[in-house]
C-alpha positions in Angstrom: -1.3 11.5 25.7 -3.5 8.8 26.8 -3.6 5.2 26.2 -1.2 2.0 25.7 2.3 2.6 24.2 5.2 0.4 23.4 8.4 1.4 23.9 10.8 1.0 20.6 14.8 -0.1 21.1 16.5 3.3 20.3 19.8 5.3 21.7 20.1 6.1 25.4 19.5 9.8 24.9 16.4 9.4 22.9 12.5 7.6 23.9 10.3 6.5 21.1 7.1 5.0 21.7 4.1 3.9 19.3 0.9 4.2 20.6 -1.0 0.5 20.0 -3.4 0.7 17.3 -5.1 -2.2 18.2 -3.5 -4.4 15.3 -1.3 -7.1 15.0 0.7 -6.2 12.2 3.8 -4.7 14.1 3.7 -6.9 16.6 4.0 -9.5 13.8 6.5 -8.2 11.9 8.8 -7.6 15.1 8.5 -11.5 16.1 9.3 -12.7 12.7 11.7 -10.4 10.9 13.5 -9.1 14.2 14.3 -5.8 13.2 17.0 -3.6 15.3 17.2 -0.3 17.0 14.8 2.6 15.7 17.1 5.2 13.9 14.5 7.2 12.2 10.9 8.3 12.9 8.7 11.1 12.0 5.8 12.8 10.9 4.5 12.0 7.0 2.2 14.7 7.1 6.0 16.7 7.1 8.5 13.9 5.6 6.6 12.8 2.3 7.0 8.9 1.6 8.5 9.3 -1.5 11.3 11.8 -0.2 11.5 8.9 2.9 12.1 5.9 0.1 14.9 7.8 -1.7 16.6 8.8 1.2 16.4 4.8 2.2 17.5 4.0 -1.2 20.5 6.2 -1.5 21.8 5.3 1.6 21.3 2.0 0.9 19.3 1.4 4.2 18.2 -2.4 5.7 15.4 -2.6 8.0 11.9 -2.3 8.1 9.9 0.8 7.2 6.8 0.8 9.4 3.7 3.8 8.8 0.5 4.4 10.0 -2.1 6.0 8.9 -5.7 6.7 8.1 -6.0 3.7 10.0 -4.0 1.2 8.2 -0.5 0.1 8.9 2.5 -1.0 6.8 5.2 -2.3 6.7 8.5 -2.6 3.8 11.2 -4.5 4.3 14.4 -2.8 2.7 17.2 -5.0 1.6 20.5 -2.4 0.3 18.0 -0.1 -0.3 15.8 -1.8 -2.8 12.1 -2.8 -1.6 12.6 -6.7 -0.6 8.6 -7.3 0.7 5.5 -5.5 2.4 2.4 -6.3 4.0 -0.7 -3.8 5.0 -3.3 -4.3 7.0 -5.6 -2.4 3.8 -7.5 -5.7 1.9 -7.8 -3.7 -0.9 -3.7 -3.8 -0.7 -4.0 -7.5 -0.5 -6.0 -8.9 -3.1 -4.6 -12.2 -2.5 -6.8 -12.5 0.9 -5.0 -14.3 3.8 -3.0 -16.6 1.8 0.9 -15.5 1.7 1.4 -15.1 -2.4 4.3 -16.0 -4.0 6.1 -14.8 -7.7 4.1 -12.5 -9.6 1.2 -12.1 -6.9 3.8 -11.3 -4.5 5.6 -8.6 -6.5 1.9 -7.3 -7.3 0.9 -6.7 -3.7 4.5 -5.1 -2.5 3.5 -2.6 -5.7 0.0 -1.9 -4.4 1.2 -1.3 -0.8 4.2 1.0 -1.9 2.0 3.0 -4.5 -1.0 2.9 -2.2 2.0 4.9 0.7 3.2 6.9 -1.7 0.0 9.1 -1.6 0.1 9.5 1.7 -0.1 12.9 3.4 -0.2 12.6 7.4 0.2 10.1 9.6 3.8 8.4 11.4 6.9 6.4 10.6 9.6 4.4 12.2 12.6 3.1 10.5 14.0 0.3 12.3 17.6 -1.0 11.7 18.2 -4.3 10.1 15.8 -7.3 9.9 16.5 -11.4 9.9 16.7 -11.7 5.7 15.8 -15.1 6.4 12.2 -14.5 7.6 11.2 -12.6 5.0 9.0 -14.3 2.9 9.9 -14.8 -0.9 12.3 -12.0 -0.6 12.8 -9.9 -3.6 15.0 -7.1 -5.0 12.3 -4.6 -6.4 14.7 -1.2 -7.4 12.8 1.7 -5.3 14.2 4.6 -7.5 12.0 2.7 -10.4 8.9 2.1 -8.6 9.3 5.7 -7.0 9.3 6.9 -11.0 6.4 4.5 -11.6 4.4 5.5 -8.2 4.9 9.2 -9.4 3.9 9.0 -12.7 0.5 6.7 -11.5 -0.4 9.5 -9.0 -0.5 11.7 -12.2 -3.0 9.2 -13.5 -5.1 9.0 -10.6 -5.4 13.2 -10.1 -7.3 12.5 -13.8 -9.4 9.2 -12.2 -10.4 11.5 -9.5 -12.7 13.7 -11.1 -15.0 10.7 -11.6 -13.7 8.9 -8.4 -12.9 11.4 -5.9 -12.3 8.4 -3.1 -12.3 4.8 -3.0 -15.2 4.8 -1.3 -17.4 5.3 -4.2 -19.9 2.5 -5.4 -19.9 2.5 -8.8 -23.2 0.9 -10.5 -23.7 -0.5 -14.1 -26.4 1.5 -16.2 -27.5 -1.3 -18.7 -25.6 -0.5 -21.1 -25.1 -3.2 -23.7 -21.4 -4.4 -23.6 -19.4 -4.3 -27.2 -16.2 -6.1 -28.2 -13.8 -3.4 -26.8 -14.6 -4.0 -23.4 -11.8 -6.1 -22.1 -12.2 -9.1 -19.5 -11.0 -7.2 -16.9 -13.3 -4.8 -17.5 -15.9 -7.2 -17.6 -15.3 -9.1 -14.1 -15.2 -5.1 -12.6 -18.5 -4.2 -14.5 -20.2 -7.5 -13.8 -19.1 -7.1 -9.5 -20.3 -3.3 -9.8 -23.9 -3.5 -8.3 -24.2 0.0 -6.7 -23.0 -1.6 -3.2 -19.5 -2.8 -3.2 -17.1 0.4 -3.0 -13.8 0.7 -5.1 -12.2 -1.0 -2.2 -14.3 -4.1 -2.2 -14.1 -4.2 -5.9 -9.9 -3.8 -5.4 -10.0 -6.7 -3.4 -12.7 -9.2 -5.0 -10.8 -8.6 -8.6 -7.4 -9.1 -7.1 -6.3 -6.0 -9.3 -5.5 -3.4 -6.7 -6.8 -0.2 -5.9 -5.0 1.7 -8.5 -5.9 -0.9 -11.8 -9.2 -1.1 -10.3 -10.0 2.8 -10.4 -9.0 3.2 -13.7 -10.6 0.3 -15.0 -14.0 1.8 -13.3 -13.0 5.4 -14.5 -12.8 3.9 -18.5 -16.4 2.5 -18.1 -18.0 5.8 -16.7 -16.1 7.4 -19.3 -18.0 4.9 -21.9 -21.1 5.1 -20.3 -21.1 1.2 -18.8 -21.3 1.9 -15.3 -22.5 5.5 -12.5 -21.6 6.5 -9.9 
């Protein structure tokens, strides 16, 4: 299997390597959260993410979950069990751009990121043991059951948003339509960015609301006749 590979801390018996996607983001997370020996790793096209989280939140697991795929890694930091932070390398994940958020913004992009892996259907994991709590920025305590209840029921909700936007690459476009007082303002900063050019994703990330709030927002206004696709 050809090209550059690093070698992950595991037992004597057992060799793990992950093959260097060309980011930064593990390398990142290794030098600043220090997290221990790999004790799980695996195929997600086999192990679905969601039946990976409650496994890690039974057992009450701390360390740092790291996936690839599509071409986007990330990276939760378990704390107990319970989902503590997470970054991506998706900026549709991060709709706070570079800067590292803090409170609310911070507990809205650890949601995106965990929703955005929980429909996730190939790619790779690694589960590394323990992490320094002290470098993880603005750690919280987000309970993983009840975001794995919320993720699930939101996948239900996008299956419906699908049949208008089957991927987030679509560019939605206004029609002209005149706007009425039930559009709300987040509908209006979505409809007024919606030019026929910027995909879902670029929308996601210029509205800071995500790609799940986004595609539902942009699924309403098809619906009502504001904007095409």
């Amino acid at each position: 299997m050809p090209g550059a590979w690093t070698a992950l801390d595991t037992p004597s018996e057992l060799l793990v390597a992950l093959r260097d996607g060309g980011g930064v983001l593990f390398s990142r997370i290794s030098a600043t959260l220090r997290p221990g020996r790999t004790v799980l790793a695996g195929d997600l096209g086999e192990v679905q993410p969601s039946e990976l989280l409650n496994f890690l939140h039974q057992a009450r697991r701390t360390g740092v979950l790291f996936t690839r795929s599509g071409g986007i890694d990330r990276a939760l930091v378990m704390l107990d069990g319970n989902v503590a932070w997470a970054c991506s390398t998706s900026p549709a994940e991060n709709p706070n751009g570079p800067a590292t958020p803090t409170g609310p913004a911070l507990r809205q992009q650890v949601t995106e990121i965990f929703l955005a892996l929980l429909v996730v259907r190939s790619g790779s994991f690694v589960f590394q043991f323990g992490v320094n709590r002290s470098g993880v920025p603005g750690a919280m305590s987000l309970d993983t059951q009840a975001m794995l209840f919320d993720g699930l029921r939101r996948m239900d909700e996008m299956e419906l948003f699908r049949a208008r936007i089957p991927t987030p690459d679509v560019k939605p476009q206004r029609t002209g339509k005149k706007i009425d007082g039930q559009v709300t303002p987040q509908a209006q900063t979505v409809l007024a960015l919606a030019d026929g050019a910027r995909t879902v994703t670029e929308l996601a990330y210029l509205t800071a609301l995500g790609e799940f709030e986004t595609t539902k927002v942009a699924y309403a206004l098809i619906e009502r006749g504001y904007l095409k696709v």
